[in-house]
BADRENNU-185938 format. One record per residue: residue number from 1; x, y negated, z of N, C-alpha, C in turn. Coordinates in Angstrom, 1 decimal, padded with zeros to 4 digits, always signed. Layout:
BEGIN
REC,resi,nu,nv,nw,cau,cav,caw,cu,cv,cw
REC,NUM,X,Y,Z,X,Y,Z,X,Y,Z
...
REM end
This chain:
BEGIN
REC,resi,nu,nv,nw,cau,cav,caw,cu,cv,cw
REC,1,+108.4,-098.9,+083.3,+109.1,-097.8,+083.9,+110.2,-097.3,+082.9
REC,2,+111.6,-096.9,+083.6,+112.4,-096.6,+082.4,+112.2,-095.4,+082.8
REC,3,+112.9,-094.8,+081.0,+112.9,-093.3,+080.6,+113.3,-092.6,+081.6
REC,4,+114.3,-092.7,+082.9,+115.0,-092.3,+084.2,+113.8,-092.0,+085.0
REC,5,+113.6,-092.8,+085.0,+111.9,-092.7,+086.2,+110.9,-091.9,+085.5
REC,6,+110.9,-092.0,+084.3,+109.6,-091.3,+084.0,+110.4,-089.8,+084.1
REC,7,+111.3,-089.5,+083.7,+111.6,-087.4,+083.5,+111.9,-087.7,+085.3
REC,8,+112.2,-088.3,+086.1,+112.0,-087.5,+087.2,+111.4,-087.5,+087.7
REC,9,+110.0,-088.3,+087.8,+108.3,-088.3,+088.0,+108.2,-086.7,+087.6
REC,10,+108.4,-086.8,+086.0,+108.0,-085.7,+085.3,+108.2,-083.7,+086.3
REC,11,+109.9,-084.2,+086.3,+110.0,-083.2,+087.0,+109.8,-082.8,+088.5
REC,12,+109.4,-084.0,+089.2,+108.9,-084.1,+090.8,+107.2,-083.3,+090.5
REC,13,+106.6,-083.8,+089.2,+105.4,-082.8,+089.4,+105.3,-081.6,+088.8
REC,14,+106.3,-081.5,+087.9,+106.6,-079.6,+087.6,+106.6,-079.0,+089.2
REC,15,+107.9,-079.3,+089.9,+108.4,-078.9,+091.2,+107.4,-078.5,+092.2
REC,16,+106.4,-079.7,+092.3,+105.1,-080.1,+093.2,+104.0,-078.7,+092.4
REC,17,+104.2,-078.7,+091.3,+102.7,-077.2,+090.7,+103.7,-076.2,+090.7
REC,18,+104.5,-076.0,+090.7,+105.3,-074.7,+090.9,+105.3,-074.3,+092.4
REC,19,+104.9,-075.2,+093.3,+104.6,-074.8,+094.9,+103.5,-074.7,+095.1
REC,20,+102.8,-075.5,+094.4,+101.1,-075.1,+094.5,+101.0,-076.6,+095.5
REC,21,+101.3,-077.6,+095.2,+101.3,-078.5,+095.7,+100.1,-079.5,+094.8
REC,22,+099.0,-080.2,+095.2,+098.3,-081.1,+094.8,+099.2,-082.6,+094.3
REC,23,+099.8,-083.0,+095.1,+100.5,-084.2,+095.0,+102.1,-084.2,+095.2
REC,24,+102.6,-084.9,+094.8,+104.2,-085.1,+094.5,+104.5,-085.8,+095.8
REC,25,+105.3,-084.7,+096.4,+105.6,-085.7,+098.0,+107.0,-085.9,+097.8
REC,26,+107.7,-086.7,+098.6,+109.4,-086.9,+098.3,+110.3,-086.3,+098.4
REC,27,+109.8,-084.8,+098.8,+110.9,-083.8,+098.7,+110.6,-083.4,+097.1
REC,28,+109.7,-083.3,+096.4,+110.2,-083.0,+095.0,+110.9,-084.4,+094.2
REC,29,+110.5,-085.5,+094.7,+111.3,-086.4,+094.4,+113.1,-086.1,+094.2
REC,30,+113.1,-085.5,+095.6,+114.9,-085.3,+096.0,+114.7,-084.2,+095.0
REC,31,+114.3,-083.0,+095.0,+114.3,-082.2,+094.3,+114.7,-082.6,+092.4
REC,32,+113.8,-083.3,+092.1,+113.6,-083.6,+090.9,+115.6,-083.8,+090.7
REC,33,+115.7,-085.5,+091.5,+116.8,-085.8,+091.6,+117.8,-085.0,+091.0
REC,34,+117.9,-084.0,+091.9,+119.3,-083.0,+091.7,+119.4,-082.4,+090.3
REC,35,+118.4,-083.0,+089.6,+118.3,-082.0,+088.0,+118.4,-083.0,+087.4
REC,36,+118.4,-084.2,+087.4,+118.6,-085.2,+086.6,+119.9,-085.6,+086.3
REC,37,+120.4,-086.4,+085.3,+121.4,-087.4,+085.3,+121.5,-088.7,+085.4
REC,38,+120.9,-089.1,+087.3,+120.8,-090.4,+087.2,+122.0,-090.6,+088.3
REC,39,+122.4,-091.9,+088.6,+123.0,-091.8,+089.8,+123.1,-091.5,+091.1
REC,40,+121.9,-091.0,+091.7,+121.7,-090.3,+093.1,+122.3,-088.6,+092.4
REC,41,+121.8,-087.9,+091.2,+122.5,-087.0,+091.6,+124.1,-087.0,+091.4
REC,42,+124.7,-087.9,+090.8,+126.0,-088.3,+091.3,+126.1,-088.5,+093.0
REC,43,+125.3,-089.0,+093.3,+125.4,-088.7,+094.7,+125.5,-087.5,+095.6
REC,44,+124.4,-087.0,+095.2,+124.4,-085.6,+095.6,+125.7,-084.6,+095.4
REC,45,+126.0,-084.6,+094.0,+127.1,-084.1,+093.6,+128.6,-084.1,+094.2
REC,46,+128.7,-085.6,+094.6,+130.0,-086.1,+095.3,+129.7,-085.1,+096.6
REC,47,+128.6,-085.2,+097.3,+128.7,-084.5,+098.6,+128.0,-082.9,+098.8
REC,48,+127.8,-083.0,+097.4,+127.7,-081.0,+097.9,+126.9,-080.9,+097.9
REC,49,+125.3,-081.4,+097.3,+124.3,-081.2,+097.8,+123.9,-080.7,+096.8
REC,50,+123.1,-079.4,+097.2,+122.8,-078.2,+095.9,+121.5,-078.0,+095.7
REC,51,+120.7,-077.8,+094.7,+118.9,-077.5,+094.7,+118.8,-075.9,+095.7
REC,52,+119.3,-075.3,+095.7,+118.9,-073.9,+096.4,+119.1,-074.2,+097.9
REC,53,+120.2,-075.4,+098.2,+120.1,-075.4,+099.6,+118.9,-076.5,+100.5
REC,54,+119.0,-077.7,+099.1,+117.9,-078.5,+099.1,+116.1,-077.6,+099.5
REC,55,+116.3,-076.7,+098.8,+115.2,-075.8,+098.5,+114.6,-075.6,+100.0
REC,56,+115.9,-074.8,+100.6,+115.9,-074.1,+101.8,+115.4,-074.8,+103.1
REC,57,+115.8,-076.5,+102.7,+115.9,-077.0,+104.1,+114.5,-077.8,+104.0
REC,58,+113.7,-077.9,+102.8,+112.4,-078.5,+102.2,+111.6,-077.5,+102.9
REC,59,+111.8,-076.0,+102.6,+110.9,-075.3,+103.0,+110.6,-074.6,+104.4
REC,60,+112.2,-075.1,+105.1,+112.3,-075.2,+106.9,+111.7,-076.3,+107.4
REC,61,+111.5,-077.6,+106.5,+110.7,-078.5,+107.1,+109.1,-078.7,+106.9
REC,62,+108.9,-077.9,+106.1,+107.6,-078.1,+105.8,+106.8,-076.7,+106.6
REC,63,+107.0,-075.4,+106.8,+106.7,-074.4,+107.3,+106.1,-073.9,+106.7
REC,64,+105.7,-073.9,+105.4,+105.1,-073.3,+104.3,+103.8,-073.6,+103.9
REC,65,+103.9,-075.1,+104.8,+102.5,-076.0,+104.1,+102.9,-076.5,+103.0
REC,66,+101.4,-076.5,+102.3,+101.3,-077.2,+100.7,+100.7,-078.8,+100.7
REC,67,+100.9,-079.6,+100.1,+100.9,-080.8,+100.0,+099.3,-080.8,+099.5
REC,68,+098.2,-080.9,+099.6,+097.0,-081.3,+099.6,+096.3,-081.8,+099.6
REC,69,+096.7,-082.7,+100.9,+096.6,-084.1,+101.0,+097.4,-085.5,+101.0
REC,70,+096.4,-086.7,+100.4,+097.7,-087.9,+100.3,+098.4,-088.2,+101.1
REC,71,+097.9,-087.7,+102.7,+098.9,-088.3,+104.0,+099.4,-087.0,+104.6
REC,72,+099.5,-086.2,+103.5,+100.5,-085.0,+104.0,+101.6,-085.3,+105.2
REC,73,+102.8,-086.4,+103.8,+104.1,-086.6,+104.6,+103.5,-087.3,+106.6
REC,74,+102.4,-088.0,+106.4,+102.0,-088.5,+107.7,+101.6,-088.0,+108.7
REC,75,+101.4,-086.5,+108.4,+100.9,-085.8,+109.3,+102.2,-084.9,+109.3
REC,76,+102.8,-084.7,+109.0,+104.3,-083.8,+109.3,+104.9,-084.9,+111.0
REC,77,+105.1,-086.1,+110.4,+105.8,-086.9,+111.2,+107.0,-086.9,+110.9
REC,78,+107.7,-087.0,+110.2,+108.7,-087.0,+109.6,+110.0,-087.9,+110.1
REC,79,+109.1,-089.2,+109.8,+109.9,-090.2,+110.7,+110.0,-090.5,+111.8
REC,80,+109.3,-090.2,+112.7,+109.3,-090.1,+114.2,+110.0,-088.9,+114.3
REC,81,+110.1,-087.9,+113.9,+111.0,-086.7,+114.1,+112.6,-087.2,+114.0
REC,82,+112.6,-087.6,+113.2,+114.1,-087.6,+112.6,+114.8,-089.2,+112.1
REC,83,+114.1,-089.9,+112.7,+114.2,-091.7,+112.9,+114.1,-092.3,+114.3
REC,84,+114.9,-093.4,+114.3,+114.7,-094.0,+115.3,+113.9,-095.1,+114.6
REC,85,+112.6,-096.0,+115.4,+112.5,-097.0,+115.1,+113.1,-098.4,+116.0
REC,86,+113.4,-098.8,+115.1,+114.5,-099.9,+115.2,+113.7,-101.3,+116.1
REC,87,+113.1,-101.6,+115.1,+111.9,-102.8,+115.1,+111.3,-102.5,+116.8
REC,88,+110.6,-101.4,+117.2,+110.0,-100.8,+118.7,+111.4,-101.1,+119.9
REC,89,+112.3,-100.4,+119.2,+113.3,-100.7,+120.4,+113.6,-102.0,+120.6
REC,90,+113.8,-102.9,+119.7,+114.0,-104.4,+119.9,+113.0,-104.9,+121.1
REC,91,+111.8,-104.5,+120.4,+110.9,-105.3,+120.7,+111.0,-105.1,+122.1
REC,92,+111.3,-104.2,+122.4,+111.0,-103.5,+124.5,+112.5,-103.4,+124.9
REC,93,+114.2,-103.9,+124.3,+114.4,-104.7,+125.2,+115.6,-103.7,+124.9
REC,94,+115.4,-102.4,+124.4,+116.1,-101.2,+124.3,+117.4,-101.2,+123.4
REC,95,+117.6,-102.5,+122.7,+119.1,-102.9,+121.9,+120.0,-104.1,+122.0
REC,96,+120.3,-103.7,+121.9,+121.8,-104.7,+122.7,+121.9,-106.1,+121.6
REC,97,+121.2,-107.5,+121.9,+121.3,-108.3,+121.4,+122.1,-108.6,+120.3
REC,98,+122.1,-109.4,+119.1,+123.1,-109.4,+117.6,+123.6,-111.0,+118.4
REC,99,+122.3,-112.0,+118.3,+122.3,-113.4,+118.2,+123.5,-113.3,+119.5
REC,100,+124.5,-114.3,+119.2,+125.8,-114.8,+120.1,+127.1,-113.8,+120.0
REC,101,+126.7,-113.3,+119.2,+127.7,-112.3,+119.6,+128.5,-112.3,+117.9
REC,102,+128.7,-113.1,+117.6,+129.7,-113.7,+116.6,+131.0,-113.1,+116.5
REC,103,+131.5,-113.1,+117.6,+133.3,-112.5,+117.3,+133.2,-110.9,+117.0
REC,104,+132.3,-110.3,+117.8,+132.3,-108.9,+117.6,+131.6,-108.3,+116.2
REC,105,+130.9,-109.0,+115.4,+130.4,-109.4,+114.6,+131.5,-109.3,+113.5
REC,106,+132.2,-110.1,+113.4,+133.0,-110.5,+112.1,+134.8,-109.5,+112.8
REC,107,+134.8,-108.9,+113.8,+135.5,-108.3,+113.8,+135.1,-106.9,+113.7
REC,108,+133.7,-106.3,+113.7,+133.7,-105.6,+113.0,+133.2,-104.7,+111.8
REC,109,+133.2,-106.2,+110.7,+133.4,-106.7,+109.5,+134.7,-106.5,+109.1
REC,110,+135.4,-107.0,+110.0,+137.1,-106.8,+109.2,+137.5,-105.6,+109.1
REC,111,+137.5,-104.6,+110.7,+137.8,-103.4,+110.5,+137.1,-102.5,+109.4
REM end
C-alpha cells in the first residue's frame, strides 16, 4: 500500500467517526480525497468540487443514515438510482448493436 493510500484510508475513517459512522463507505473515500494531494483532488480542483458542497450532497443522499452496516451502500441502491446497467440492457435487446458497425466506429474516433 503506498503512503497515498494509507493517509487517505486514514482520513476516510477520521471522516466516517466524526459522523458516527461504523465503517468507511465511499463517500468518505471522496471526502477524504478532497484533503489530500493526490491526483483525484487535482481533479476535483480543476472542476470546482469543494468538501462543504461535497458534504451537502453526501448528506442529501444519505438522509441522515449512519453507515452501520457492511451493505449499507446496498441497501441505499445507489447504483440502480443513478446508473444505468449496461450489461441488462444488452442482454434484452435494449442497445443498439457495436459488432458491424465499423465506419461509425472509427469515425467517431476521429471526431
Amino acid at each position: 500500500m503506498s503512503p497515498q493510500l494509507g493517509q487517505l484510508l486514514n482520513l476516510a475513517d477520521k471522516a466516517a467517526q466524526k459522523r458516527g459512522d461504523q465503517f468507511i463507505s465511499s463517500e468518505q473515500v471522496l471526502l477524504a480525497a478532497v484533503e489530500t494531494s493526490t491526483e483525484l483532488k487535482g481533479l476535483f480542483d480543476k472542476h470546482g468540487i469543494q468538501k462543504e458542497a461535497l458534504n451537502r450532497v453526501i448528506d442529501h443522499g444519505r438522509g441522515g443514515d449512519k453507515v452501520d452496516d457492511p451493505n449499507a451502500e446496498d441497501a441505499r441502491q445507489a447504483l440502480k438510482k443513478y446508473t444505468l446497467d449496461l450489461t441488462a440492457l444488452a442482454a434484452s435487446g435494449k442497445l443498439d448493436p457495436v459488432i458491424g458497425r465499423d465506419e461509425e466506429i472509427r469515425r467517431t474516433i476521429q471526431v
